[in-house]
C-alpha positions in Angstrom: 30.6 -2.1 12.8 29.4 -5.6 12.0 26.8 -6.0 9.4 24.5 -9.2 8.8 25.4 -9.4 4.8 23.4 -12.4 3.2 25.3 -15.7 2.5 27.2 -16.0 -0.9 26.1 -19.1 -3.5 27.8 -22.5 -3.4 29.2 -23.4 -7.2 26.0 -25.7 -7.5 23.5 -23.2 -6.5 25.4 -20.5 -8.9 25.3 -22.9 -11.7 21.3 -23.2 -11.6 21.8 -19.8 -13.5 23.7 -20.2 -16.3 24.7 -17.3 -18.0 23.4 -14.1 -15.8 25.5 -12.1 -13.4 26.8 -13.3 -9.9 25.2 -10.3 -8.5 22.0 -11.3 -10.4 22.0 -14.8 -9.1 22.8 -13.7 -6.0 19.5 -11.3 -5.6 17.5 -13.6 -7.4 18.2 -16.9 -5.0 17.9 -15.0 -1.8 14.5 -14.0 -3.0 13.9 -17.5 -3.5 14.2 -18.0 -7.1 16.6 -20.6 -7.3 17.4 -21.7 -11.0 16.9 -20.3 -14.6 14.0 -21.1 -14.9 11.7 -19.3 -12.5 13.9 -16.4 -12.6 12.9 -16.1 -16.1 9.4 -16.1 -15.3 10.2 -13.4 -12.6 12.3 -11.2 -14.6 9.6 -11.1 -17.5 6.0 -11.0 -16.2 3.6 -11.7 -18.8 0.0 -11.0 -18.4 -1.6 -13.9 -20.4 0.8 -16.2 -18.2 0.7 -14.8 -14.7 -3.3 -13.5 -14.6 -5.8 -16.3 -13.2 -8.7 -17.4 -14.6 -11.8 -14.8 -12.4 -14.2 -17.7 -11.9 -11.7 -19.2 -9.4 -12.8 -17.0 -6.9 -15.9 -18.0 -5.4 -18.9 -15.9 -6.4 -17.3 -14.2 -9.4 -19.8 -15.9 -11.3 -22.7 -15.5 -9.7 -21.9 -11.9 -8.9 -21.1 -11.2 -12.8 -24.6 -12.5 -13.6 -26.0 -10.3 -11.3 -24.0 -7.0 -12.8 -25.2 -8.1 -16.4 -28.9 -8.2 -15.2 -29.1 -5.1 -13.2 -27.2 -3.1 -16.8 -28.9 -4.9 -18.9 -32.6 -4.0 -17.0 -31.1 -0.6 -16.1 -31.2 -1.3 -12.9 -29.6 1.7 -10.4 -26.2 0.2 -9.0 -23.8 1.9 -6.5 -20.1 1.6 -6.2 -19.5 1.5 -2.3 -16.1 2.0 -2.2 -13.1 2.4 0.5 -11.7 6.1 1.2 -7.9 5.5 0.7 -5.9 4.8 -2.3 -7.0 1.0 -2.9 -10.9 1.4 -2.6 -11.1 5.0 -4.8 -9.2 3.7 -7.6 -11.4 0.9 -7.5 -14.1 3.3 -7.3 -12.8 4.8 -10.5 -12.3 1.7 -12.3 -16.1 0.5 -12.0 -17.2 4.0 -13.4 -14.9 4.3 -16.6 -16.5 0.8 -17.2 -20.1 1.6 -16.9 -19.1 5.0 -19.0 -17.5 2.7 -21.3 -20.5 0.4 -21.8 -22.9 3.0 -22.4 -24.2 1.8 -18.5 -25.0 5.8 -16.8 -27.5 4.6 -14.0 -25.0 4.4 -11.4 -23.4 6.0 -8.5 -20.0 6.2 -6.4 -20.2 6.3 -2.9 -17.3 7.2 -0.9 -18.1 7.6 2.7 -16.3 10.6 5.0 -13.4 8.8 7.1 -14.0 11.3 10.0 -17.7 11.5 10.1 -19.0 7.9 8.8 -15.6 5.5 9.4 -14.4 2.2 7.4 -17.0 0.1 5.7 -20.9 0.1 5.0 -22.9 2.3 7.6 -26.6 2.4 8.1 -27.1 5.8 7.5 -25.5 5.4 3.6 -27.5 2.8 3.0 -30.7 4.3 3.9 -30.3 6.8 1.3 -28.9 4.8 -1.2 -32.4 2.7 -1.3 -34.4 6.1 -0.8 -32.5 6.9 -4.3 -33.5 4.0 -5.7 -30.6 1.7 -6.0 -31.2 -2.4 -6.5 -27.9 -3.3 -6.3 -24.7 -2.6 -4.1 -21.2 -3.0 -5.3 -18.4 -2.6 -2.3 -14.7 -2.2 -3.1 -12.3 -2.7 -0.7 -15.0 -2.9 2.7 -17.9 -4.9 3.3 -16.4 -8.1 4.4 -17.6 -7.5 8.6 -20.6 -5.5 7.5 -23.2 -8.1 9.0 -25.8 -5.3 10.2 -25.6 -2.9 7.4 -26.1 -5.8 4.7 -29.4 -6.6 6.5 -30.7 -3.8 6.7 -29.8 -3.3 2.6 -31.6 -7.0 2.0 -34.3 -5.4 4.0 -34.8 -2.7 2.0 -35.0 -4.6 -0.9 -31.1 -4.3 -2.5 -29.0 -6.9 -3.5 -25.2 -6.3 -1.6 -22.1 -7.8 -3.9 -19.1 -7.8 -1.6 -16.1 -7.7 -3.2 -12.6 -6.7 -0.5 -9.6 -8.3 0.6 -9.6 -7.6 4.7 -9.7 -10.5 6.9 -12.5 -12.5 6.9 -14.5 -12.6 10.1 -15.7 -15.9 11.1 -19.4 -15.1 10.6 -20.6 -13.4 6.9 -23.1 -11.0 5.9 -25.6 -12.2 4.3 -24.7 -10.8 1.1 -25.8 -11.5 -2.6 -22.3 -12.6 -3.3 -19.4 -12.3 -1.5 -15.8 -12.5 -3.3 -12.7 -12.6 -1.0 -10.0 -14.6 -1.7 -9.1 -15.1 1.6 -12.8 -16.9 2.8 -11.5 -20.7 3.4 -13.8 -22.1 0.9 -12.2 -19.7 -1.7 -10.0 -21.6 -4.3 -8.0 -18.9 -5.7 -4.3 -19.4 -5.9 -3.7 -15.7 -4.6 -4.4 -14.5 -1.7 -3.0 -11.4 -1.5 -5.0 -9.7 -4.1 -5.8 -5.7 -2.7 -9.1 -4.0 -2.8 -9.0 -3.1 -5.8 -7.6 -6.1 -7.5 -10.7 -8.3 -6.3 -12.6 -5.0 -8.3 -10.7 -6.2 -11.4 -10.8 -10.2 -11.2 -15.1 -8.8 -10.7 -14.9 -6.8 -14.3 -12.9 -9.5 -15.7 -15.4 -11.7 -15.0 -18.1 -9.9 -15.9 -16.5 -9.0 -19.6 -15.9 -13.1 -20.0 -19.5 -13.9 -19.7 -20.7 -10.6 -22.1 -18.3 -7.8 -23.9 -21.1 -5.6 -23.4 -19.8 -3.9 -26.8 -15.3 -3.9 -25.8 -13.1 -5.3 -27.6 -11.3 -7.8 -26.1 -8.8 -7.0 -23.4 -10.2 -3.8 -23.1 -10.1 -4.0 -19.8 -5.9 -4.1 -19.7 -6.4 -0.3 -19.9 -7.4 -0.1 -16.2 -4.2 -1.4 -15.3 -3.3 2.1 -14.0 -5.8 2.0 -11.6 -5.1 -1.2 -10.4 -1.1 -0.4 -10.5 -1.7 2.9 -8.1 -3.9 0.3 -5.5 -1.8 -2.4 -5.6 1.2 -0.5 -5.3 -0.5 2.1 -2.8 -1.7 -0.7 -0.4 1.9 -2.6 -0.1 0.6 -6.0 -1.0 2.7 -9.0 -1.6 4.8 -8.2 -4.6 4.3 -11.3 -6.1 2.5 -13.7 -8.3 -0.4 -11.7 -10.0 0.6 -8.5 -7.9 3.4 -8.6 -9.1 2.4 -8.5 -12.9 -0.5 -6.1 -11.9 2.4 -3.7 -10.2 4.5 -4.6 -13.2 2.0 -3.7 -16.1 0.0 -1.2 -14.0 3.1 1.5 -14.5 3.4 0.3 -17.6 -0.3 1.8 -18.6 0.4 4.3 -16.1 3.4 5.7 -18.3 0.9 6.9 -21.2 -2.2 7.3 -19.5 -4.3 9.5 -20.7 -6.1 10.7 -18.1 -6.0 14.1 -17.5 -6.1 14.2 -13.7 -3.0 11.6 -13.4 -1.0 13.6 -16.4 -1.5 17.1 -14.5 -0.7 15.9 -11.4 2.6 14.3 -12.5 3.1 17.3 -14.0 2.5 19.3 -10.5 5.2 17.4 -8.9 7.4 17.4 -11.8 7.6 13.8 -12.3 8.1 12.4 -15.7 5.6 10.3 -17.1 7.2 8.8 -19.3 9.7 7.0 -16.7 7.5 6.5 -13.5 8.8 4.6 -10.9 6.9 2.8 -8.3 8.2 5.5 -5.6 6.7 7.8 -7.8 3.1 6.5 -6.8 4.2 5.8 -3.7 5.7 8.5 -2.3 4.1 11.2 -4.1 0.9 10.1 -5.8 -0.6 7.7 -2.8 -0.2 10.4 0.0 -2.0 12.9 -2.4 -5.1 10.2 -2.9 -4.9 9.8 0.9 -5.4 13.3 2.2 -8.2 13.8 0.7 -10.1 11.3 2.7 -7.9 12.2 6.0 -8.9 15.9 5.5 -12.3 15.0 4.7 -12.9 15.4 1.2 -12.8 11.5 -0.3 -14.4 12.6 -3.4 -11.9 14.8 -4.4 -9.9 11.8 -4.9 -12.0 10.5 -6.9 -12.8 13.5 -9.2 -9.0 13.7 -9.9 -8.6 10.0 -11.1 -12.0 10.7 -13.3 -11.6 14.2 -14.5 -12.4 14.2 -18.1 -11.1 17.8 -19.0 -8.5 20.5 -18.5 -10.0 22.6 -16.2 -10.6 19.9 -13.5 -7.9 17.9 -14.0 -6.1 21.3 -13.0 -8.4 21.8 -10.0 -8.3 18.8 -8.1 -4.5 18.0 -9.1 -3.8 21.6 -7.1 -6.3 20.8 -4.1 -5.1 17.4 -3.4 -1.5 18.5 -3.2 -2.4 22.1 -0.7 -4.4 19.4 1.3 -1.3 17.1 1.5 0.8 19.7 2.9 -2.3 20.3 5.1 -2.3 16.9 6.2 1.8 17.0 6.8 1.5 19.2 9.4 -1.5 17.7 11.1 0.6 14.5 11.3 3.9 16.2 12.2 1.9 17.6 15.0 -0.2 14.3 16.3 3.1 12.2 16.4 5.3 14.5 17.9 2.5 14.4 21.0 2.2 10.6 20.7 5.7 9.9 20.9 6.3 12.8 23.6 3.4 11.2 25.6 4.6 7.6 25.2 7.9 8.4 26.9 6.9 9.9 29.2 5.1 6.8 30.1 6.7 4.0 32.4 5.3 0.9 30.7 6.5 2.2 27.1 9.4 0.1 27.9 7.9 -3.6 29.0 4.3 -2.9 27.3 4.1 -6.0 24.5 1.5 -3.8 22.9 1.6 0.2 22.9 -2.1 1.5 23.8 -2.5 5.1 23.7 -5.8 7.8 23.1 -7.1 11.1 23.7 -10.3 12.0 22.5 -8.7 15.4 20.9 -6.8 13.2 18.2 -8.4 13.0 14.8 -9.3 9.1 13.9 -8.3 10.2 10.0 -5.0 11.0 11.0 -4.0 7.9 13.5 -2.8 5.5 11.1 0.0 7.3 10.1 1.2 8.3 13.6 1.2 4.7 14.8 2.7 3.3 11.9 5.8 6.0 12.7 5.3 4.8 16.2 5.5 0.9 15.5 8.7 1.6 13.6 10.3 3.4 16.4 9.3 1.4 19.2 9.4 -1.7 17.4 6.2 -2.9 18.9 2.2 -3.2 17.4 0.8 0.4 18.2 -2.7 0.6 18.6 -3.9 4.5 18.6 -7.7 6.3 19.4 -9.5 8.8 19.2 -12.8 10.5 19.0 -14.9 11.4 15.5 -17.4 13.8 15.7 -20.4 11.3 16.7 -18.8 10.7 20.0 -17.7 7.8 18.8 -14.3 6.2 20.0 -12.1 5.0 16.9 -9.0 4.1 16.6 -5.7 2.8 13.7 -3.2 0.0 14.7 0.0 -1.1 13.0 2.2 -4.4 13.3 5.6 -3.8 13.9 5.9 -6.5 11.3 5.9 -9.6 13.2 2.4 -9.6 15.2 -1.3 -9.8 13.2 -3.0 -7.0 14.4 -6.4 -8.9 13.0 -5.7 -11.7 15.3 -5.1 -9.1 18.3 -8.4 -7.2 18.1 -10.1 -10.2 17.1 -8.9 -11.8 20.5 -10.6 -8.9 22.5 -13.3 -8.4 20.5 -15.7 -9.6 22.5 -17.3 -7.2 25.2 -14.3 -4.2 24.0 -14.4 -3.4 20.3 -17.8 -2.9 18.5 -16.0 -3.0 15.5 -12.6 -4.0 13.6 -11.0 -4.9 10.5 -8.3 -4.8 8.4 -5.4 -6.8 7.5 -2.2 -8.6 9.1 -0.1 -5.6 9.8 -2.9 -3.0 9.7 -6.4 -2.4 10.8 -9.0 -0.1 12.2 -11.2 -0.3 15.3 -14.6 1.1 17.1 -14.0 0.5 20.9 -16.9 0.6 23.3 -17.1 4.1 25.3 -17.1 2.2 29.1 -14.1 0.3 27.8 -11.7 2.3 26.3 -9.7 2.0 29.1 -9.8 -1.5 29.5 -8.0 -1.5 25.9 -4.6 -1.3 26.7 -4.7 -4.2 29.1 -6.9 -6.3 27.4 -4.6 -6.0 24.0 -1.4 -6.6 26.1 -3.1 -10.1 27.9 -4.0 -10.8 24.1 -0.8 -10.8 23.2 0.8 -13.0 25.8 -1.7 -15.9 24.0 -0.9 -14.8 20.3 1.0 -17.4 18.9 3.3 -15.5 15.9 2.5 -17.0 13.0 5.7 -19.4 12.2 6.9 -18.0 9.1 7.3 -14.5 11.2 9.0 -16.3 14.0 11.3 -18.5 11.1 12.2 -16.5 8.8 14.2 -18.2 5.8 17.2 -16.9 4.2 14.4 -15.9 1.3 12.4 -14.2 3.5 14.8 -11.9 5.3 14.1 -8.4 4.3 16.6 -6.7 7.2 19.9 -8.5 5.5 22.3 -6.0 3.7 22.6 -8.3 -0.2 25.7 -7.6 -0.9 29.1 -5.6 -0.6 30.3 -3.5 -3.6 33.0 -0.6 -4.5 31.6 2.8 -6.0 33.8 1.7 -9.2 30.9 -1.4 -9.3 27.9 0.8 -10.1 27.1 1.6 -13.3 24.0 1.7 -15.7 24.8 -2.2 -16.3 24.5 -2.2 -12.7 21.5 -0.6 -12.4 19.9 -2.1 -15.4 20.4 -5.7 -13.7 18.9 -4.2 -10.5 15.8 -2.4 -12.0 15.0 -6.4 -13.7 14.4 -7.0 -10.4 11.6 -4.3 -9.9 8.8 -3.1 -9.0 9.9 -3.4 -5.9 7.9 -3.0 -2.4 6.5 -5.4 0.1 7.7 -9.2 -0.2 9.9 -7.8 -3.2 12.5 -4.8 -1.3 15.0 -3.2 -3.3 18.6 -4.8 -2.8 20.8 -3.0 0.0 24.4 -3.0 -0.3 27.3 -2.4 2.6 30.0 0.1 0.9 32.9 -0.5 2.9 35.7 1.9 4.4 34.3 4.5 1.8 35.1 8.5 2.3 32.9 11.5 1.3 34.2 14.1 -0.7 31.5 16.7 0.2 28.8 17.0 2.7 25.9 19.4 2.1 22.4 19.7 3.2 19.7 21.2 0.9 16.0 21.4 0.8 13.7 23.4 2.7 15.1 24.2 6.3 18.1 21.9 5.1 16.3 18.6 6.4 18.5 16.6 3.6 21.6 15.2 3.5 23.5 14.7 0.0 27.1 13.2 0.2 29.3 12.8 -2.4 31.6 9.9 -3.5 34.2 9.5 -5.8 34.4 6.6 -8.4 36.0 5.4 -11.6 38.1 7.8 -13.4 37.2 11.2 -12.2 33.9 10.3 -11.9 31.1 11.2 -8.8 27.9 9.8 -7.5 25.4 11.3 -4.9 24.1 9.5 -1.9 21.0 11.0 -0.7 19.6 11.0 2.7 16.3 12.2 2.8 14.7 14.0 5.7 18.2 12.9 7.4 19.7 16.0 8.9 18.3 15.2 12.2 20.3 11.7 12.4 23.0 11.2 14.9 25.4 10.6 12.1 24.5 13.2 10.1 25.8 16.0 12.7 29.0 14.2 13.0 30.0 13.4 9.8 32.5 15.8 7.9 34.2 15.6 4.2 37.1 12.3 3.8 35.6 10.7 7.0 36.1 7.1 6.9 32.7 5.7 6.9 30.2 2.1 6.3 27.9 3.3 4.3 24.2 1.2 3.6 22.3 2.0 0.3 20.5 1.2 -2.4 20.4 2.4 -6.1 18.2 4.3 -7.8 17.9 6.3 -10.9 16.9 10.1 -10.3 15.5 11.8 -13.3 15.2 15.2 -11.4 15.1 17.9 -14.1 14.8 15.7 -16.7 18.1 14.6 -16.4 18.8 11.2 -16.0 21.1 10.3 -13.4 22.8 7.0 -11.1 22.5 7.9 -7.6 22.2 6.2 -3.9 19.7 6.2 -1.7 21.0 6.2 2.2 20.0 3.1 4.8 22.3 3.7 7.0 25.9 5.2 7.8 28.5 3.9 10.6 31.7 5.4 11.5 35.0 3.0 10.5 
């Protein structure tokens, strides 16, 4: 097979290194850090260095004034956060401050996904003034909410918006809005999540008045912040990537009783926490609990200040999980049944599919599974119990989804938001099935943006980094490779192509035998594992027997399963020699 393996260094852009590895300056120039200098800044975040000044983000002033008033006049605030694992950390950030500050006349409102959707609704904000609130706080949503912040003005509450979604070209008219991505917004990052604009807010706030911390006090949210930022696949870099960075770093002795007994559940290690840690096992957890309709459980687990919930909610968010598996398993094997099955599947620019049986919760995950099969923007709907008609899209990673709905907003959706690659809609009832057409005319206009369509050499996340031998990995190796970390969007681990390599066992494991583990031989004597999770079903994996010949694609990871620390790969890919 031929494999597209990323360009070796000339002698002069090799020398810009000085004294690391050739592998080292190898990753770290095809990432686009291209001499010794920035790769030092990248290989070492450092908060005091990497963190920008709040007040660069239009608002944060104004907004912090208005915090310190309303606790300072004990004024009733609520927390109006998102339902997924950006906006309930955020959520949970805001109230260990107020607890923190002595501040108790506050609330969190999480609204049901199913029932009451993405964002403000009229309904929430009704009570919210019937209970006396003066002042709402949104984390993560808000940013389209024209109608709902009217009717909160109306009722005499000041609205703060603080979120990260694409802003649409008209406003609320809120007390203060604080998105970095408004035009008139100076901040250097724009790739901040939900829950990150929630921290630049309490940064700000704290540099105006300490309200009684110490300083820095608020580094010890950085958990939080590291499970949204790392749960909501942001840009990896610049302040992300020092909130991602420092946020497991907090993370691996938090205290808090909810995160340690759920670790505990899934027998992760604290004390070496990875970022597939949070996001393979930790996110999906937060996540159910909105999907099957209990957000606040969430919540509760991130804030549980004893044993006895901690226990509680860490059991009931992972039964709802598996709950939540199976509901998913379920919708996308119909989705993917029904789509081909379906003529246009094959030409269709855009895939459009509903049925009012499918829950709206659950969508999002079925067409992001869909979007990386078909290779195409997926845009699925439903029906919540309202009779409403609401639907999840995904970007197959080339196409703004935003850009797409915003296009046919007009006259089809009622509602939409979200960001490049994902986003949520409310679709009129009499034109549902308009939708499919509309979004597919749509995209025959939609000009990609040109760094999708021109990717750099930086840039391209689908090249295999390098070729190496088994005999080349080792805990040097990996040590180099880990420098690199956390990994995730804009920042993937590094692949590597294993030439003309041979098994020496094949073996599935795991429930039902759904994983694959081969093993290699290196060095003198020596072994190491390459995993294949959830691979049974692959084409290669029924063919493949012990001392085949095969190309084998992986990266490297460090499995601490049992306690037991241990080098081990991680399968991409396998192709027969």
């Amino acid at each position: 097979m031929n494999y597209d393996i990323k360009r070796s260094l000339t002698v002069t852009e090799r020398n810009q290194f000085g004294g690391i590895s050739d592998l080292m300056a190898h990753l770290l120039f095809h990432r686009g850090i291209v001499d010794s200098i920035s790769a030092e800044k990248f290989l070492k975040p450092d908060y005091e260095r990497d963190i920008h000044d709040p007040f660069l983000l239009k608002d944060a002033g104004k907004a912090a004034d208005r915090i310190i008033q309303a606790i300072k006049d004990r004024q009733k605030i609520a927390i109006y956060a998102d339902y997924d694992a950006d906006g309930i950390p955020g959520a949970a950030m805001f109230n260990d401050f107020f607890k923190r500050i002595g501040f108790d006349n506050f609330i969190i409102y999480i609204p049901h996904r199913h029932d009451e959707g993405f964002g403000l609704n009229e309904v929430a904000v009704g009570e919210l003034a019937e209970q006396g609130v003066k002042l709402i706080i949104t984390v993560d949503c808000g940013i389209s909410d024209i109608q709902q912040v009217d009717i909160a003005n109306g009722k005499g509450m000041n609205v703060i918006i603080t979120d990260h979604h694409e802003p649409p070209a008209q406003l609320p008219a809120a007390f203060a809005i604080i998105n970095h991505k408004q035009t008139d917004c100076a901040y250097p990052d724009k790739n901040l999540c939900g829950s990150g604009v929630a921290f630049k807010l309490i940064q700000a706030i704290l540099a105006k008045d300490r309200l009684g911390l110490k300083e820095g006090h608020e580094k010890w949210f950085l958990d939080l912040l590291g499970i949204a930022t790392l749960s909501d696949m942001v840009q990896l870099s610049g302040e992300n990537r020092a909130f991602a960075h420092y946020g497991l770093s907090v993370l691996r002795k938090s205290p808090r009783k909810g995160i340690r007994r759920i670790f505990s559940k899934l027998k992760i290690d604290q004390r070496h926490l990875t970022e597939d840690d949070i996001g393979f096992m930790l996110t999906p957890r937060i996540n159910a609990a909105s999907r099957m309709g209990v957000p606040m459980d969430a919540f509760n687990l991130l804030t549980a200040d004893n044993d006895k919930d901690a226990i509680f909610y860490a059991d009931h968010l992972d039964g709802i999980n598996a709950e939540r598996k199976t509901a998913v398993a379920v919708l996308v094997k119909e989705v993917k049944k029904t789509l081909r099955e379906r003529d246009s599947v094959n030409t269709a620019r855009v895939i459009v599919l509903g049925n009012p049986a499918w829950r709206p919760s659950l969508l999002g995950l079925a067409a992001n599974s869909c979007a990386q099969e078909f290779d195409r923007p997926v845009f699925l709907w439903g029906r919540d119990g309202e009779n409403v008609i609401k639907g999840s899209c995904r970007s197959e990673g080339r196409t703004s989804v935003v850009e797409l709905m915003r296009a046919v907003s007009t006259g089809v959706l009622t509602q939409f938001g979200g960001h490049r690659y994902s986003g949520g809609f409310t679709v009129h009832n009499d034109m549902v099935h308009f939708l499919d057409q509309r979004l597919n005319e749509a995209f025959s206009g939609l000009v990609l943006s040109v760094s999708m369509q021109q990717k750099s050499e930086f840039q391209n996340e689908s090249c295999i980094d390098a070729e190496l031998a088994m005999n080349d990995i080792d805990q040097v190796l990996y040590a180099d490779i880990a420098r690199l970390g956390p990994f995730g969007t804009g920042n993937p681990k590094p692949t590597f192509l294993f030439h003309n390599v041979s098994p020496l066992s094949v073996r599935k494991f795991g429930k039902g035998g759904d994983h694959i583990e081969l093993v290699f031989g290196r060095g003198s004597g020596g072994r190491i594992s390459a995993i294949a999770f959830f691979g049974a079903t692959e084409d290669w994996a029924k063919k493949l027997n012990p001392n085949m010949p095969i190309d084998l694609v992986a990266s490297l990871e460090k499995s601490m399963y049992r306690n037991r620390a241990e080098l081990r790969l991680r399968v991409i890919e396998v192709g027969f020699v």
